[in-house]
ROGU-243396 format. One record per residue: x, y, z of N, C-alpha, C, CB in turn; residue in three letters. Coordinates in Angstrom, 2 decimals, padded with zeros to 5 digits, always signed. Glycine has a CB too. Layout:
REM ROGU-243396
X; Y; Z; X; Y; Z; X; Y; Z; X; Y; Z; Ala
...
END
This chain:
REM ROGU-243396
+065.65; +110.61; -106.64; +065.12; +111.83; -106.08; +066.08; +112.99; -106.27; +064.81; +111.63; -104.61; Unk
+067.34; +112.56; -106.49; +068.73; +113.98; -106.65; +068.59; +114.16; -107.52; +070.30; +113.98; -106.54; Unk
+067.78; +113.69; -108.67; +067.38; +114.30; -110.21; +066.68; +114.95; -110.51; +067.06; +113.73; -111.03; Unk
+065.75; +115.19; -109.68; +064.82; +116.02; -109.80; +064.86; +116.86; -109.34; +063.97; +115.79; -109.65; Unk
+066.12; +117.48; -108.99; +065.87; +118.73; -108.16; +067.12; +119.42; -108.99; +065.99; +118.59; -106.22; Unk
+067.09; +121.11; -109.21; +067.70; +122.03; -109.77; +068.60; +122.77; -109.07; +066.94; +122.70; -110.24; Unk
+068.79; +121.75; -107.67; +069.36; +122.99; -106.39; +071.17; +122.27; -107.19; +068.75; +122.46; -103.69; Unk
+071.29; +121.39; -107.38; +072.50; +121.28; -107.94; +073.31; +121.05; -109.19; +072.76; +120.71; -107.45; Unk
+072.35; +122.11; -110.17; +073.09; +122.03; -111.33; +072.77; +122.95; -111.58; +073.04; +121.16; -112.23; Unk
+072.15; +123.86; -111.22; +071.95; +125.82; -110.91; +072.94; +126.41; -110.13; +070.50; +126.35; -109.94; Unk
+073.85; +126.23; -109.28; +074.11; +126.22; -108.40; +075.54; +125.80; -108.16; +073.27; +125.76; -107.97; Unk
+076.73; +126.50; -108.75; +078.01; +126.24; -108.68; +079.25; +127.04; -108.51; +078.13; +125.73; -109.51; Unk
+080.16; +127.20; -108.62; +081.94; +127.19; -108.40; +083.06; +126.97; -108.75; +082.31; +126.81; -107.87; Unk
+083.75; +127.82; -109.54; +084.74; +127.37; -109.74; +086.27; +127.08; -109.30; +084.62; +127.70; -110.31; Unk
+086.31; +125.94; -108.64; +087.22; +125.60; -107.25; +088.30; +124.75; -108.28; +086.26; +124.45; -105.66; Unk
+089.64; +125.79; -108.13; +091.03; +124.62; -108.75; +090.63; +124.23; -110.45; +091.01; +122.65; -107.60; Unk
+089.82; +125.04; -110.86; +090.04; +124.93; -112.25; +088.92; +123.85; -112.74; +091.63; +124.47; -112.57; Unk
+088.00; +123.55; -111.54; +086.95; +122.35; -111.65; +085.24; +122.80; -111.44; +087.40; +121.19; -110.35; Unk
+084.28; +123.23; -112.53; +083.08; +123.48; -111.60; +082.77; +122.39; -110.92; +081.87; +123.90; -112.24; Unk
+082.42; +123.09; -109.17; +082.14; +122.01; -108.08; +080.54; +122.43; -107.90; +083.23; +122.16; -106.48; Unk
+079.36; +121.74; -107.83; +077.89; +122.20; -107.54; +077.53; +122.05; -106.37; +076.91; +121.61; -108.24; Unk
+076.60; +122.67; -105.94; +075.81; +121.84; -104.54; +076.27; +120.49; -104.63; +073.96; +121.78; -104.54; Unk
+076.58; +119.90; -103.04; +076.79; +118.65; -102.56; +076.28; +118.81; -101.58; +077.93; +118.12; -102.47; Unk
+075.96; +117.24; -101.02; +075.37; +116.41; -100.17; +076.76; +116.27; -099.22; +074.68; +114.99; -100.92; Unk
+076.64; +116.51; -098.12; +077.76; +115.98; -097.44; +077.07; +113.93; -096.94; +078.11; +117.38; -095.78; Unk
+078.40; +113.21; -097.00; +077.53; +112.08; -096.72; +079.03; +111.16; -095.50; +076.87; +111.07; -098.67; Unk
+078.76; +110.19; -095.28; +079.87; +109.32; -094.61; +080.61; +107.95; -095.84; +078.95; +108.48; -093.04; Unk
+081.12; +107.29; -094.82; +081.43; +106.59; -096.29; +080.66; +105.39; -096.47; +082.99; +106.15; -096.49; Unk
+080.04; +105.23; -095.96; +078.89; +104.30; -096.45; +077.83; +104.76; -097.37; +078.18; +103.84; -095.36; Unk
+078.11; +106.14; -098.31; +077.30; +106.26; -099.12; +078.60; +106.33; -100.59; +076.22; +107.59; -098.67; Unk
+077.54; +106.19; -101.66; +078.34; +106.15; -102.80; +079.38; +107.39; -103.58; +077.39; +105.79; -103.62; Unk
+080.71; +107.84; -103.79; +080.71; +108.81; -103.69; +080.13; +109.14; -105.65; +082.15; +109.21; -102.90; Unk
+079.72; +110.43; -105.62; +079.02; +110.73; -106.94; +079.48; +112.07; -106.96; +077.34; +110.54; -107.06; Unk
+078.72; +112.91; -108.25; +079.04; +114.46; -108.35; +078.16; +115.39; -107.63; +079.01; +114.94; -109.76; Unk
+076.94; +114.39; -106.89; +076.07; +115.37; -105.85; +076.52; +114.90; -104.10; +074.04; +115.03; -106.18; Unk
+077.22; +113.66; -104.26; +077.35; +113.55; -103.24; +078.54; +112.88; -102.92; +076.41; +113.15; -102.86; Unk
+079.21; +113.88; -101.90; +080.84; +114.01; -101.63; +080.95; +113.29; -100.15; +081.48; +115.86; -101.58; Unk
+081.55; +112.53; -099.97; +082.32; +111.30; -098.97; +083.75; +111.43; -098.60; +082.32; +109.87; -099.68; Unk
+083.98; +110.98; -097.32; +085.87; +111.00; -097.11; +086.40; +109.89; -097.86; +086.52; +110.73; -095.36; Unk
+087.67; +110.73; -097.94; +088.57; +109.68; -098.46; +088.60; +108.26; -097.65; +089.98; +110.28; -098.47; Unk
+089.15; +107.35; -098.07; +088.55; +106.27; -096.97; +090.19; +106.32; -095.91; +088.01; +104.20; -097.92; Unk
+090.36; +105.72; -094.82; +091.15; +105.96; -094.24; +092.43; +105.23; -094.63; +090.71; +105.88; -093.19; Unk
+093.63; +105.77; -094.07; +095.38; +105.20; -094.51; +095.72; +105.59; -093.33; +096.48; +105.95; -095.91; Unk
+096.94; +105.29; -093.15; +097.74; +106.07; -092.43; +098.58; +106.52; -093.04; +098.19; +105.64; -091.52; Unk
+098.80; +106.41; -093.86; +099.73; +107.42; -094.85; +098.98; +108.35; -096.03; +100.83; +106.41; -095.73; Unk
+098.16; +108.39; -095.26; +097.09; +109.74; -096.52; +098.01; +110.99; -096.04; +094.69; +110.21; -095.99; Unk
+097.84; +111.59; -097.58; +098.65; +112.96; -097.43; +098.13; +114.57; -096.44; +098.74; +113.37; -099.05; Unk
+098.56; +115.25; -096.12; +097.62; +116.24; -095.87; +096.50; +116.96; -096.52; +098.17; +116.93; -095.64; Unk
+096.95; +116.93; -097.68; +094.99; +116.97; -098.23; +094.61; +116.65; -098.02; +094.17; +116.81; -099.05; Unk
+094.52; +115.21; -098.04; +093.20; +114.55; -097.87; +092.80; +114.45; -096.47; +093.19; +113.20; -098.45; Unk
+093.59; +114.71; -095.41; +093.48; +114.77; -094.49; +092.51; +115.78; -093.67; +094.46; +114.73; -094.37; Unk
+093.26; +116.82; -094.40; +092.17; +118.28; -094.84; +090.74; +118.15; -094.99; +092.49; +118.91; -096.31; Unk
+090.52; +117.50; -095.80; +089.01; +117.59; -096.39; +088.36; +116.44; -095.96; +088.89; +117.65; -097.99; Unk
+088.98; +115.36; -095.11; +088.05; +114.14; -094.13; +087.67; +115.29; -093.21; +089.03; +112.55; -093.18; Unk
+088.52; +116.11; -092.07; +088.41; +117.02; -090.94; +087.18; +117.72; -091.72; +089.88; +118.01; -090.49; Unk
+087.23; +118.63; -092.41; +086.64; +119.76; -093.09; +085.14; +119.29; -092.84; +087.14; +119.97; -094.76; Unk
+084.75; +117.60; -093.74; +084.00; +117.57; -094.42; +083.43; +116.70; -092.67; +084.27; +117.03; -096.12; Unk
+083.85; +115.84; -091.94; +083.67; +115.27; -090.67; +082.68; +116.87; -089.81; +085.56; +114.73; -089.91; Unk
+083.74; +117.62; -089.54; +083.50; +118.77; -089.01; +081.96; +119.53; -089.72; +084.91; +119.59; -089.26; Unk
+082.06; +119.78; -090.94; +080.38; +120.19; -091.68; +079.35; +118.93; -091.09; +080.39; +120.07; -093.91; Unk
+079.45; +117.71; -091.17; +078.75; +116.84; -091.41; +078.27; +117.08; -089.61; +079.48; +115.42; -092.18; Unk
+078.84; +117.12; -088.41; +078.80; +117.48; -087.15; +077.56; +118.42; -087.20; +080.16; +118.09; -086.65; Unk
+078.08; +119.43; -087.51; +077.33; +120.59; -087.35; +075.92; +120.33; -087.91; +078.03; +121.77; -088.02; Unk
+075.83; +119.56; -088.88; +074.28; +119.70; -089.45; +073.38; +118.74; -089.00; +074.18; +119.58; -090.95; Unk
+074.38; +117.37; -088.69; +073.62; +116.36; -087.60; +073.38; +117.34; -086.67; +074.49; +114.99; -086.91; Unk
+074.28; +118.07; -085.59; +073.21; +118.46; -084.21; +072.54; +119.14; -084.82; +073.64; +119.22; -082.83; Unk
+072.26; +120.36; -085.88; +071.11; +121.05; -086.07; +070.10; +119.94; -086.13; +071.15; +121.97; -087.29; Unk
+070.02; +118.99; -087.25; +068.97; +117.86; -086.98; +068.82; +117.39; -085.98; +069.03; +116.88; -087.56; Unk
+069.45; +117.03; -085.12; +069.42; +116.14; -083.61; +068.28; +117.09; -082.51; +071.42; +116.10; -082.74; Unk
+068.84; +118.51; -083.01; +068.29; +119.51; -082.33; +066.37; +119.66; -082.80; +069.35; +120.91; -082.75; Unk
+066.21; +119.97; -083.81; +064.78; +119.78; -084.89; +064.30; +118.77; -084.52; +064.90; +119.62; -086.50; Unk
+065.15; +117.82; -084.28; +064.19; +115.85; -083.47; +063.96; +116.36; -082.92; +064.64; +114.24; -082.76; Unk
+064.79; +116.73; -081.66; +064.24; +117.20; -080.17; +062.76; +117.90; -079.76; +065.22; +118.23; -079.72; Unk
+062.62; +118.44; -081.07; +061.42; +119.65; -080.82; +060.27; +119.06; -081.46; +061.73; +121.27; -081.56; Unk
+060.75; +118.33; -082.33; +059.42; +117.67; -083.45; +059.85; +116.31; -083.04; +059.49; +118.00; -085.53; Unk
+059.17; +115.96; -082.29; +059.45; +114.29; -081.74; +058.48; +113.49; -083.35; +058.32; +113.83; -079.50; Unk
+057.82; +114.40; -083.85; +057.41; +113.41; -085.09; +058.36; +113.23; -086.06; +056.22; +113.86; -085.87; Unk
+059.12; +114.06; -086.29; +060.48; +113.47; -087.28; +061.05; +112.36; -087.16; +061.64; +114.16; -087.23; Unk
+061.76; +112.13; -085.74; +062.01; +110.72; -085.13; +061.64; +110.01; -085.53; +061.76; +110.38; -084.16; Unk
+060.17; +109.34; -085.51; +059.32; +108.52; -085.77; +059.74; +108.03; -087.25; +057.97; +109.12; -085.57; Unk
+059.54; +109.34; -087.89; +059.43; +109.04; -089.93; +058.41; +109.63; -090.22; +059.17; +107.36; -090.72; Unk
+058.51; +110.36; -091.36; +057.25; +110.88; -092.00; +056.69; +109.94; -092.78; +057.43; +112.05; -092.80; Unk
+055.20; +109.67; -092.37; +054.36; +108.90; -092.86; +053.65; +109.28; -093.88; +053.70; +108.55; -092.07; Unk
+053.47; +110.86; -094.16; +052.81; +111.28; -095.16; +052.94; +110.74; -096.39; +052.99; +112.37; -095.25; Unk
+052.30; +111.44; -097.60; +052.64; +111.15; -098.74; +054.40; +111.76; -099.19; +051.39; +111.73; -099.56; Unk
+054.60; +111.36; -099.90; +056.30; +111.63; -100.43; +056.68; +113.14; -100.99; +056.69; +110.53; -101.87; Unk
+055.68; +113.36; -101.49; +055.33; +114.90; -102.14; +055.48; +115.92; -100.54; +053.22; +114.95; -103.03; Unk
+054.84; +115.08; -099.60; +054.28; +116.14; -098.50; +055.60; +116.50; -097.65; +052.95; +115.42; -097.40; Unk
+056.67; +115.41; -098.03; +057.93; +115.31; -097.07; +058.54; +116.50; -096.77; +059.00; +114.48; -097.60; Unk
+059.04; +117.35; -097.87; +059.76; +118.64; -098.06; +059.14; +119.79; -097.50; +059.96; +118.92; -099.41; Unk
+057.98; +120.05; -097.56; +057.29; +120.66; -097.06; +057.04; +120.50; -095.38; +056.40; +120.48; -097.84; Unk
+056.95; +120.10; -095.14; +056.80; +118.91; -093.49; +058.26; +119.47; -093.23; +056.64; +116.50; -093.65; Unk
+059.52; +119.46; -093.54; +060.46; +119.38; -093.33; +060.58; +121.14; -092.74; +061.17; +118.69; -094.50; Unk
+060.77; +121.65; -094.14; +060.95; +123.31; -094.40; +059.93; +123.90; -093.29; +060.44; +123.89; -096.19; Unk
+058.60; +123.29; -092.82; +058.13; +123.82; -091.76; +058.55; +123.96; -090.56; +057.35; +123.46; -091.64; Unk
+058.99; +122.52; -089.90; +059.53; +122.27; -089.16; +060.51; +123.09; -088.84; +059.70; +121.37; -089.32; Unk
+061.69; +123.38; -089.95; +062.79; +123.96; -089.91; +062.55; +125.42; -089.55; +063.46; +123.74; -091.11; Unk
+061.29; +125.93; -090.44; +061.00; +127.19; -089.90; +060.72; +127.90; -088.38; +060.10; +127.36; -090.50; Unk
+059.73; +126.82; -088.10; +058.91; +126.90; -086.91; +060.45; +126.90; -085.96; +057.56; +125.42; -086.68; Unk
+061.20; +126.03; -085.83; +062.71; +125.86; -085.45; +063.23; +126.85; -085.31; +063.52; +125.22; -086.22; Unk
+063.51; +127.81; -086.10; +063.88; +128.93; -086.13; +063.58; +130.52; -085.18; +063.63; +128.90; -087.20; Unk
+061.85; +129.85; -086.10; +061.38; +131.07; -084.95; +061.69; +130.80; -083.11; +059.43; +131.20; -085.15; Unk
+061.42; +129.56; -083.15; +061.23; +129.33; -081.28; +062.69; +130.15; -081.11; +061.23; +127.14; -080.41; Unk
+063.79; +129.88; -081.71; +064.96; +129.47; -081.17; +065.69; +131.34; -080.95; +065.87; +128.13; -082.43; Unk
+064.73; +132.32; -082.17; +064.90; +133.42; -081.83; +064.22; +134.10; -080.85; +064.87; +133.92; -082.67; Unk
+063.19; +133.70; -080.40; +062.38; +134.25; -079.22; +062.90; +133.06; -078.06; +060.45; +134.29; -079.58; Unk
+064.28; +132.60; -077.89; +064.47; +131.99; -076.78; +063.48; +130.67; -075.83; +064.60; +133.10; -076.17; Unk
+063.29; +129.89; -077.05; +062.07; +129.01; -076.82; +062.91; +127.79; -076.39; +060.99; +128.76; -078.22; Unk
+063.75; +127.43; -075.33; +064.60; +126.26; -075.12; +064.22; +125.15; -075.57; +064.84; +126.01; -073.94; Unk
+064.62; +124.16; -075.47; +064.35; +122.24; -076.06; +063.87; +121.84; -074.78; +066.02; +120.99; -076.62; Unk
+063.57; +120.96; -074.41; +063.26; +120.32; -073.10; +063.94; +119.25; -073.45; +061.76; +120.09; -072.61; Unk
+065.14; +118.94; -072.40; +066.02; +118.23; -071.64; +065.44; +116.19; -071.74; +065.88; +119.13; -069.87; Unk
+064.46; +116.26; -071.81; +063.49; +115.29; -071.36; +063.46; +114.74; -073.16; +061.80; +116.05; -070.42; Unk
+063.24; +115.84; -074.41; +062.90; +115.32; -075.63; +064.50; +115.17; -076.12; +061.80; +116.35; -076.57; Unk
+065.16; +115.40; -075.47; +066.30; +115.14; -076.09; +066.75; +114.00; -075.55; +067.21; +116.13; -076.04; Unk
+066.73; +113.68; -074.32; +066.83; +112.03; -074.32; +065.97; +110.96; -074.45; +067.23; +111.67; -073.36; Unk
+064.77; +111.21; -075.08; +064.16; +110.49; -075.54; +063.77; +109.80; -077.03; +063.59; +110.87; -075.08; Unk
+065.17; +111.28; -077.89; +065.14; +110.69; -079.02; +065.57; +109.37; -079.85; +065.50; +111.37; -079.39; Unk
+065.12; +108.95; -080.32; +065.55; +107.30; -081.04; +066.39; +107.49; -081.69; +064.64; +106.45; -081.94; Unk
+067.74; +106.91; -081.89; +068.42; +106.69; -082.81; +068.61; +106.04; -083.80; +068.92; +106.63; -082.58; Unk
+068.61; +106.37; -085.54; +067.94; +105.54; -085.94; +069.87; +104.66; -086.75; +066.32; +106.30; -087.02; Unk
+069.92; +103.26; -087.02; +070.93; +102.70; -086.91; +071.29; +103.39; -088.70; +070.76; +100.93; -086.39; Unk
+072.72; +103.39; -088.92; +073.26; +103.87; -090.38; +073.45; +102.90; -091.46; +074.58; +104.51; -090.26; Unk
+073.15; +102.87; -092.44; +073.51; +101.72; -093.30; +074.86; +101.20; -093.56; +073.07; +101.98; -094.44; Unk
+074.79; +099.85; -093.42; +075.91; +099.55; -093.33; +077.14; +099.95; -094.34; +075.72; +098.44; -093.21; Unk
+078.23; +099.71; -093.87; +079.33; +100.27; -094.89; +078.97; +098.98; -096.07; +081.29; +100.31; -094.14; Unk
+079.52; +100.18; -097.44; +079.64; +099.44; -098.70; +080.94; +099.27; -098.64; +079.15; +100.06; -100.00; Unk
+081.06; +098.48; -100.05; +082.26; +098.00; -100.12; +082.88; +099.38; -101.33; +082.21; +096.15; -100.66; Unk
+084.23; +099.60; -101.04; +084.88; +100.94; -102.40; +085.18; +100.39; -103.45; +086.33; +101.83; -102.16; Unk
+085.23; +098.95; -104.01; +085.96; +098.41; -104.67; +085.47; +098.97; -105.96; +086.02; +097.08; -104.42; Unk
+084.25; +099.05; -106.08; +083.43; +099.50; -107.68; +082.83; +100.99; -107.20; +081.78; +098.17; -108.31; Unk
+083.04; +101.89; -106.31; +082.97; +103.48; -106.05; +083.51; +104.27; -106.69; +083.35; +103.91; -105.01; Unk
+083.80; +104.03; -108.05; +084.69; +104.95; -108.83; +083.96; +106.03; -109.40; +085.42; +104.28; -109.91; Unk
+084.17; +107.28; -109.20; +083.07; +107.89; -110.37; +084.21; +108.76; -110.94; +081.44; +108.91; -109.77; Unk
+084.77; +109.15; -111.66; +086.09; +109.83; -112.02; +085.45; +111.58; -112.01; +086.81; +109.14; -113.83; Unk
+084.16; +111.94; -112.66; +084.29; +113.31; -112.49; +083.76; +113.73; -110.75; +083.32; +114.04; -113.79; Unk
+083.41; +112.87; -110.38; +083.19; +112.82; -108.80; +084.39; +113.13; -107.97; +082.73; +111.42; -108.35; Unk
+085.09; +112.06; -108.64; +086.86; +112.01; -107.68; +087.66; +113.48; -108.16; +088.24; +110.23; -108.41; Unk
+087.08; +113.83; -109.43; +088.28; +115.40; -109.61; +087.30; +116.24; -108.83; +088.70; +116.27; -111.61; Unk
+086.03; +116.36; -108.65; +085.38; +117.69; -107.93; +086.18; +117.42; -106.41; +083.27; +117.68; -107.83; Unk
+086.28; +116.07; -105.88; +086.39; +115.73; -104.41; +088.29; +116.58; -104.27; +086.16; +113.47; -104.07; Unk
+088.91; +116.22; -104.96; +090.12; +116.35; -105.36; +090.16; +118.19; -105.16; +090.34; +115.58; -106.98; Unk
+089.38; +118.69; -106.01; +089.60; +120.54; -105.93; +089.08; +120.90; -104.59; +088.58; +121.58; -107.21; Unk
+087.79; +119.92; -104.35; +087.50; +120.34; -103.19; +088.96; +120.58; -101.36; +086.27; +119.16; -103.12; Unk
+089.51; +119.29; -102.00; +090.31; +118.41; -101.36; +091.84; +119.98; -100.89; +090.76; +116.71; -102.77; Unk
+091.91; +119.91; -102.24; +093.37; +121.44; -102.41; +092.72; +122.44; -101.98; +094.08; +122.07; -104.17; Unk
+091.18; +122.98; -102.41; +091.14; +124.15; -101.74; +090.81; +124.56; -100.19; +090.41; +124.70; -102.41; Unk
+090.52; +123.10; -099.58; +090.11; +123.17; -098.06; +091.90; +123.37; -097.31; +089.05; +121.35; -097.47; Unk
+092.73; +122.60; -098.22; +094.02; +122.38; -097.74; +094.99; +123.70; -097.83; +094.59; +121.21; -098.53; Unk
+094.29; +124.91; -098.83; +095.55; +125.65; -099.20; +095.01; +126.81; -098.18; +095.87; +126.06; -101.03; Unk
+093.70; +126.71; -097.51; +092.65; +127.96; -096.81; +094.04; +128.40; -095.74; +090.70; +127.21; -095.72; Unk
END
């Protein structure tokens, strides 16, 4: 499905001498690739870069879960899963998001009640890093890595 879309290879930067494109922020149970950027995995002797850009990228990844957490709250059908057709998903989504928007500028609160009633849905389990190599993946993560560190 990340192939078919133009939002990340239209769409770039030149960070540390590396074009970096649209990314996916993800955890580390996803694969890391050139659309989709993951923490370093943990040490205790990781350097301050990398240290840098786990915080950085932890901290983004925060913020866009509660916006989603927040969008459950209001569309208790998201929760559930979209059942539609696959085509209809994005659309379903971008509405949602809209409609989201508007309430939230005319002061349209969440109700207290849909927010603890949302389901949590469980994360896939961790992979293993042993074969996670993608090398032009690891230099975008890398510029990414120096320029969060030198800000």
């Amino acid at each position: 499905m990340l192939d078919c879309t133009t939002l990340f290879s239209n769409n770039s930067k030149r960070i540390g001498g590396v074009d970096v494109r649209v990314v996916l922020l993800a955890d580390s149970a996803f694969k890391l690739s050139t659309k989709i950027k993951k923490p370093y995995p943990f040490n205790t002797t990781q350097d301050e870069e990398r240290k840098s850009f786990n915080y950085a990228l932890s901290r983004s990844r925060r913020v866009v879960e509660n916006a989603f957490g927040q969008l459950k709250a209001r569309f208790r059908r998201i929760v559930r899963g979209v059942d539609n057709h696959i085509d209809k998903v994005p659309h379903i989504i971008y509405t949602c998001c809209v409609l989201h928007n508007f309430l939230n500028c005319h002061n349209s609160d969440i109700s207290e009640n849909w927010e603890a009633g949302s389901n949590v849905r469980t994360q896939p389990e961790s992979s293993s890093t042993a074969y996670d190599f993608d090398s032009s993946a690891e230099n975008i993560r890398k510029a990414l890595a120096r320029h969060v560190h030198n800000k």
